[in-house]
C-alpha positions in Angstrom: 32.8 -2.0 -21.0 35.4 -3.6 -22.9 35.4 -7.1 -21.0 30.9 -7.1 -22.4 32.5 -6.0 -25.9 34.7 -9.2 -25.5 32.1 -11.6 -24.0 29.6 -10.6 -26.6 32.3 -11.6 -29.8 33.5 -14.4 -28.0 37.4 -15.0 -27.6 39.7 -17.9 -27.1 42.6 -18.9 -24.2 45.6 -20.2 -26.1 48.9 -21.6 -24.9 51.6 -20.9 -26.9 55.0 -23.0 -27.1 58.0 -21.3 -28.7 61.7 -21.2 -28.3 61.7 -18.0 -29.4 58.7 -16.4 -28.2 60.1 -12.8 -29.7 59.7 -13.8 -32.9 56.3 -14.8 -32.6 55.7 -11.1 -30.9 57.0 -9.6 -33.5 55.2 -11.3 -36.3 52.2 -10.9 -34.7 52.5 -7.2 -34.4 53.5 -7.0 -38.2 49.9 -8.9 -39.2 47.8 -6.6 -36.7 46.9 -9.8 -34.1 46.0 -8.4 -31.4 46.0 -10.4 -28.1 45.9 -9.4 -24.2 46.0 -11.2 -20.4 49.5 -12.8 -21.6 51.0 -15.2 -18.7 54.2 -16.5 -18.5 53.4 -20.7 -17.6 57.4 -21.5 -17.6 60.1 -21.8 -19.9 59.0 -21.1 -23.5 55.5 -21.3 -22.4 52.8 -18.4 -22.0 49.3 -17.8 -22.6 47.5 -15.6 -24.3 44.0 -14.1 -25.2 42.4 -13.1 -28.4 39.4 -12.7 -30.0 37.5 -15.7 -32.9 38.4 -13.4 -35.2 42.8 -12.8 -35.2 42.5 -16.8 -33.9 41.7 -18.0 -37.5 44.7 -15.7 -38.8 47.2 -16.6 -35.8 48.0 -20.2 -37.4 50.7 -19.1 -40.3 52.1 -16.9 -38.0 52.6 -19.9 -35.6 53.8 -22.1 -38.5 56.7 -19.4 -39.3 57.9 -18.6 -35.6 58.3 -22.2 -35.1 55.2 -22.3 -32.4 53.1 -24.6 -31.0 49.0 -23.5 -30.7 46.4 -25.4 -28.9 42.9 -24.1 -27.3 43.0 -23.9 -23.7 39.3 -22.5 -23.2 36.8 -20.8 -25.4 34.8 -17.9 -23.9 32.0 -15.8 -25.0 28.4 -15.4 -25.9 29.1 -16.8 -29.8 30.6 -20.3 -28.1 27.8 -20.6 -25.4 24.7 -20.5 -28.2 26.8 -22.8 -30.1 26.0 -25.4 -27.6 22.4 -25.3 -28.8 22.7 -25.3 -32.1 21.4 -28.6 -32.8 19.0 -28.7 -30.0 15.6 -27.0 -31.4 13.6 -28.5 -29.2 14.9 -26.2 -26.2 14.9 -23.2 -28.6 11.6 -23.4 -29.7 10.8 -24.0 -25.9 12.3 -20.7 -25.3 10.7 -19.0 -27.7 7.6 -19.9 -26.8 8.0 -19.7 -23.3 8.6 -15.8 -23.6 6.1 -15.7 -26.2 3.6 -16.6 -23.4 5.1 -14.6 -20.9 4.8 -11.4 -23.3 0.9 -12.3 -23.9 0.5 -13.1 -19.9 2.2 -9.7 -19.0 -0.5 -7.8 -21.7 -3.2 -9.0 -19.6 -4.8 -7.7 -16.4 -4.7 -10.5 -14.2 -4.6 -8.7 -10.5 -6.5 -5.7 -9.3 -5.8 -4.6 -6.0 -8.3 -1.7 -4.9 -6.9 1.1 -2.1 -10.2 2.7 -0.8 -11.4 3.2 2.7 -13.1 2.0 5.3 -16.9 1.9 3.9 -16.1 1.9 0.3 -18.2 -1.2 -1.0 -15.2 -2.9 -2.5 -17.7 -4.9 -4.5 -19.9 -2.5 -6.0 -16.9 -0.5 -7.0 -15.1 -4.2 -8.8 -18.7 -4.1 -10.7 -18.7 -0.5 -11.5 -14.9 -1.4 -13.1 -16.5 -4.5 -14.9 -18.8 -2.5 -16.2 -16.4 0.2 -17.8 -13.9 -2.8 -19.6 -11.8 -3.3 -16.4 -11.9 -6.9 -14.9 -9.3 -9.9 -14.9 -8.3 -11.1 -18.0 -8.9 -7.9 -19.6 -6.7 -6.7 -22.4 -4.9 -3.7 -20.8 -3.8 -1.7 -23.5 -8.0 -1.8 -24.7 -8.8 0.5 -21.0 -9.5 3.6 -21.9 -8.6 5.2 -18.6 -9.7 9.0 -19.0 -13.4 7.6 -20.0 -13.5 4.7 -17.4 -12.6 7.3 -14.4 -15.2 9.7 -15.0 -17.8 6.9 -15.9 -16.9 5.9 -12.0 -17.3 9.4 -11.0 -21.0 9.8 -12.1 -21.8 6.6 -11.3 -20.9 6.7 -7.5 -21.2 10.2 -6.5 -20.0 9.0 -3.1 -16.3 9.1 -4.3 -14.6 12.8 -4.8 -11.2 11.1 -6.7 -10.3 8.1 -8.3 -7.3 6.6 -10.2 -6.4 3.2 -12.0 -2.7 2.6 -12.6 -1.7 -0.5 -14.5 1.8 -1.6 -14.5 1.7 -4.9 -16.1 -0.5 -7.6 -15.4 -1.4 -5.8 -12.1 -3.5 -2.9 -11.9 -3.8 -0.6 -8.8 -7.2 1.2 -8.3 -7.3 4.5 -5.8 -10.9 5.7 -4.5 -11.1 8.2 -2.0 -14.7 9.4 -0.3 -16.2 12.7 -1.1 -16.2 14.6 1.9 -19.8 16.8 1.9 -19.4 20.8 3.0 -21.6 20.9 5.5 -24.6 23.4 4.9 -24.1 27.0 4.9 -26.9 29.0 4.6 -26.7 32.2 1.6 -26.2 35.4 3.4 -29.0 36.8 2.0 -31.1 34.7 4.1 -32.5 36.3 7.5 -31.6 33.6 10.3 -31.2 32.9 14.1 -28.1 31.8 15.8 -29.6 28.4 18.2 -27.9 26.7 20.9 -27.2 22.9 19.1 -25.7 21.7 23.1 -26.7 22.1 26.8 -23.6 24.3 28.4 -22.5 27.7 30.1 -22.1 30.8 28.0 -18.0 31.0 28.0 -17.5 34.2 25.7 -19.6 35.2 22.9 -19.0 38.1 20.0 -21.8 38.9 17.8 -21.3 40.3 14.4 -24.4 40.8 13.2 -27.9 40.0 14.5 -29.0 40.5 18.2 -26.9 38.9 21.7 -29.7 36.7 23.5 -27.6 35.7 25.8 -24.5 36.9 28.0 -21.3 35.5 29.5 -22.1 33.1 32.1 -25.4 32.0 31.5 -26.9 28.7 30.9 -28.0 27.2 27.9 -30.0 24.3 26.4 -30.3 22.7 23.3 -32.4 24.6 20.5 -32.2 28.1 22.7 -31.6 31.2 20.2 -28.1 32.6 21.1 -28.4 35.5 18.7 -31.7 36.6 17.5 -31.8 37.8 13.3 -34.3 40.2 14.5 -32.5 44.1 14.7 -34.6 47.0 16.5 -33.6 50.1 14.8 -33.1 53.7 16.4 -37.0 54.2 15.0 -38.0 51.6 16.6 -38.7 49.6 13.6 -37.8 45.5 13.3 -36.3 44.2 10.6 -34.7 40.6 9.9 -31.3 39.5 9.2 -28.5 37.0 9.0 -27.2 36.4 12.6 -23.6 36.1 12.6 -21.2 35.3 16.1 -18.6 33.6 17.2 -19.7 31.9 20.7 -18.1 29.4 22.6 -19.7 27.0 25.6 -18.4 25.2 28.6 -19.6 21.5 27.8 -19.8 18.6 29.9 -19.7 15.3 28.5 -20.3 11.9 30.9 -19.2 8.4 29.6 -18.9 5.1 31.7 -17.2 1.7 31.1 -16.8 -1.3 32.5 -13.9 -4.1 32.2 -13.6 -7.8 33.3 -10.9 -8.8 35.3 -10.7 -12.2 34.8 -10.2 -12.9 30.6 -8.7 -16.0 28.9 -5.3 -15.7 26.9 -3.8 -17.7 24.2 -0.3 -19.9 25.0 1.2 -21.1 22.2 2.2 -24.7 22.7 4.9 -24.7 19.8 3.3 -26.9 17.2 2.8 -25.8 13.8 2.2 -27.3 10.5 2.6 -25.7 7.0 0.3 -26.5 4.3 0.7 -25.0 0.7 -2.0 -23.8 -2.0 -1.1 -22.8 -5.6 -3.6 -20.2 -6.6 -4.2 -19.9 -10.6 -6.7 -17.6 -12.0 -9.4 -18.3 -9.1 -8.8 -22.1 -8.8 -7.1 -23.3 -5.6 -4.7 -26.3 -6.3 -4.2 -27.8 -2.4 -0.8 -29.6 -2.7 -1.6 -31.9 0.7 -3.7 -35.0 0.7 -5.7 -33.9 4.0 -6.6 -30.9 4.4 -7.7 -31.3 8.1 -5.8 -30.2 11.2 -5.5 -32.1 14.2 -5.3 -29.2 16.7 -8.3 -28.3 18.6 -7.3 -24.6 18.6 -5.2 -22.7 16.2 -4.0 -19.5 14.4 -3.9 -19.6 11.1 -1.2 -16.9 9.2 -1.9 -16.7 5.6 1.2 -15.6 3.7 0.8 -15.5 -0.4 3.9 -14.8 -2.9 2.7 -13.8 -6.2 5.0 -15.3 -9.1 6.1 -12.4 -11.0 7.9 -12.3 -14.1 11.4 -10.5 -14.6 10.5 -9.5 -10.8 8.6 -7.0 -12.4 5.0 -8.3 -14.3 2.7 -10.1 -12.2 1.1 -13.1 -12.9 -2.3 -14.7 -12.0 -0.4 -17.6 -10.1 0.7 -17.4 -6.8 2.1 -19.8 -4.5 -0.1 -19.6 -0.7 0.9 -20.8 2.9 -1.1 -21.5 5.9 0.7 -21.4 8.8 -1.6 -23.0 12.0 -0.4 -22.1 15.2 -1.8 -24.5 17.8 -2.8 -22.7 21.4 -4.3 -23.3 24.8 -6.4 -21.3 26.7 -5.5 -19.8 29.9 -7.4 -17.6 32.8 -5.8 -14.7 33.8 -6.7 -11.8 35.7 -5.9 -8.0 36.0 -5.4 -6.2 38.8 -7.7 -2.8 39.6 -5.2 -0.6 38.9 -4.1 -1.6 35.8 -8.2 -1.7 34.7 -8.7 1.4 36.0 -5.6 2.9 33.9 -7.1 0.7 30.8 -10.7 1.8 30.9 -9.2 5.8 31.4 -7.4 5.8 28.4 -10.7 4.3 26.6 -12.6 6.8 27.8 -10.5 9.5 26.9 -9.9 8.5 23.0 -13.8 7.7 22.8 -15.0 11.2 23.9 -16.7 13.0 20.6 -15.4 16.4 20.5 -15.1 19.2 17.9 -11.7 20.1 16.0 -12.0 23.1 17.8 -12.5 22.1 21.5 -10.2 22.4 24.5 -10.3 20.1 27.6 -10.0 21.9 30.5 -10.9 18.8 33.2 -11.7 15.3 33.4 -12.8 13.5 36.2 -12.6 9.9 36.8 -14.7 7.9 39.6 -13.9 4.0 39.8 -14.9 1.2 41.7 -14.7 -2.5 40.8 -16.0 -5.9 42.2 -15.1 -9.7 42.1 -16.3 -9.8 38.2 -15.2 -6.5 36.6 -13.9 -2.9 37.3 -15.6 0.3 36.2 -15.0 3.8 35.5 -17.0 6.9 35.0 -15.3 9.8 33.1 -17.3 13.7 33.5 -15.1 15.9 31.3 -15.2 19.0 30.6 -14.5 21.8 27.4 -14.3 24.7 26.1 -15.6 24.3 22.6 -18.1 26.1 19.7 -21.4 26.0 20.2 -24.5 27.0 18.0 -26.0 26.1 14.4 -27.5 28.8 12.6 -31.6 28.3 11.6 -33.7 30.0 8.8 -36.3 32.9 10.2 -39.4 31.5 8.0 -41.3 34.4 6.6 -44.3 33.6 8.6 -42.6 33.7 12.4 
């Protein structure tokens, strides 16, 4: 703390030459100089530090001790700005230059959107436009509580959304709104149909009337429990079917798999080429901007210029790596297809949150050009969708 104290009031290196070097000690302490980091250079001489400020009084003191004085090094924050003094040019260069920085930072100049995968990215920059939000905008001028539920009611689709700007850049949040599926009121008399082909696996009605029992097969749009309820009295009278049934389901999906493909080798040339990006002008900084290689990769890496390493600007500095390949044929053996095409068949089966594989079969074959595989799994899983009783049958 004390060493910033000193750099900010500035302070002087001296080298003192005395043949009594006591004397001038003692002096000094009788004045109030105060000094520090004293080094002994050899006989007589030593070297002292002390701030601007006991420098200007330290000369009579010298005279009367019999001492010699002389600068060795100034240091400080007072002696470093008194290098520009005379140089207004560079100040006023300065000033301006943060000037502009502090006008570029109030701006929006970067809006980066984190949706998901069918948000329409473009509807939703319009929708933003459309509420005061776009580049260039003045960021202090959004007024964010009116702009998010302006969003809201203009695309139902999205359930939250949230707009954070931390200088020029401003991060936008959408997430999709997630229907309940329908649920029929209570109150409403209703049949319990089968919504899959399957076997009957348990079933527990809670209210309505078991059409069917363990063990029995069923096909799509069969009634598994019937709203209708015969009384003691033998009278009928409708209500809402309620049960918990659950279906042995089989599912059959096939694939098939080349086993000859083509594969990129990289020969090991690569060229760089560089792009400044400002506002939405691209500034190319090569002559040609063609590429000799008759087959490449390009890799796309963009640093943003950011101010203070904090405030984002709207130029960035872009380069395009290209890669140069070759194609080569290469080929896959059956087993390794057959293990490849499994696994895809497995993550592509569509099966409730609640179902529970209980077998898969797999029957392969292959020929010269590709190998196949036929997955017939089987689960345990919910079955049945519940449909209104219309007051005329």
């Amino acid at each position: 703390m004390q060493s910033a104290v000193n750099f900010v009031r500035g302070s002087v290196l001296l080298e003192v030459k005395s043949s009594y070097p006591e004397r001038f000690f003692n002096l000094c302490a009788r004045h109030g100089i105060e000094f520090w980091d004293m080094t002994n250079d050899g006989l007589g001489v030593f070297r002292i530090r002390m701030t601007v400020k006991n420098f200007k009084r330290i000369r009579p003191v010298a005279r009367k001790a019999m001492c010699r004085v002389h600068i060795v090094k100034r240091c400080g924050l007072p002696f470093f700005l008194n290098r520009f003094r005379k140089r207004a040019a560079l100040i006023s260069g300065c000033a301006v230059f943060c000037i502009i920085a502090w006008i570029f930072t109030s701006f929006v100049w970067v809006i980066d959107i984190d949706g998901y995968a069918e948000l329409d990215t473009a509807r939703l920059l319009n929708e933003l436009s459309k509420q005061g939000l776009r580049v260039g905008t003045y960021a202090p001028s959004v007024e964010m509580e009116n702009l998010k539920n302006n969003i809201l009611i203009d695309m139902p689709e999205l359930s939250y959304i949230s707009v954070n700007i931390n200088g020029s850049h401003a991060h936008v949040t959408a997430r999709k709104r997630t229907l309940p599926p329908e649920i029929l009121p209570s109150e409403l008399p209703c049949d319990i149909i089968s919504d899959k082909d399957g076997i009957i696996h348990d079933i527990t009605v809670k209210s309505g009337t078991p059409e069917v029992v363990r063990g029995e097969t069923v096909t799509r749009g069969q009634i598994l429990a019937s709203g209708y309820v015969t009384g003691r009295a033998g009278t009928t009278i409708t209500t809402h079917a309620d049960a918990e049934i659950r279906a042995r389901v089989w599912r059959k999906k096939s694939a098939r798999m080349p086993k000859k493909y083509s594969e990129k080798v990289y020969t090991g040339r690569e060229k760089d080429l560089y792009t400044i990006l400002l506002f939405d002008n691209r500034i190319k900084l090569y002559i040609n901007s063609g590429i000799s290689y008759t087959k490449c990769d390009k890799i796309i890496k963009r640093t943003d210029l950011r101010l203070f390493g904090r405030y984002r600007l709207p130029i960035s500095l872009e380069r395009a790596t290209c890669r140069e390949y070759e194609i080569s044929k290469a080929s896959v053996s059956d087993e390794t297809a057959y293990d490849s095409l499994s696994k895809g068949l497995m993550s592509s089966l569509e099966l409730p949150e609640d179902a529970e594989v209980i077998n898969a079969d797999f029957i392969t074959s292959s020929d010269e050009v590709f190998a196949y595989a036929t997955l017939t799994a089987e689960s345990i899983e919910p079955i049945g969708t519940k449909r209104e009783i219309l007051r005329n049958g």
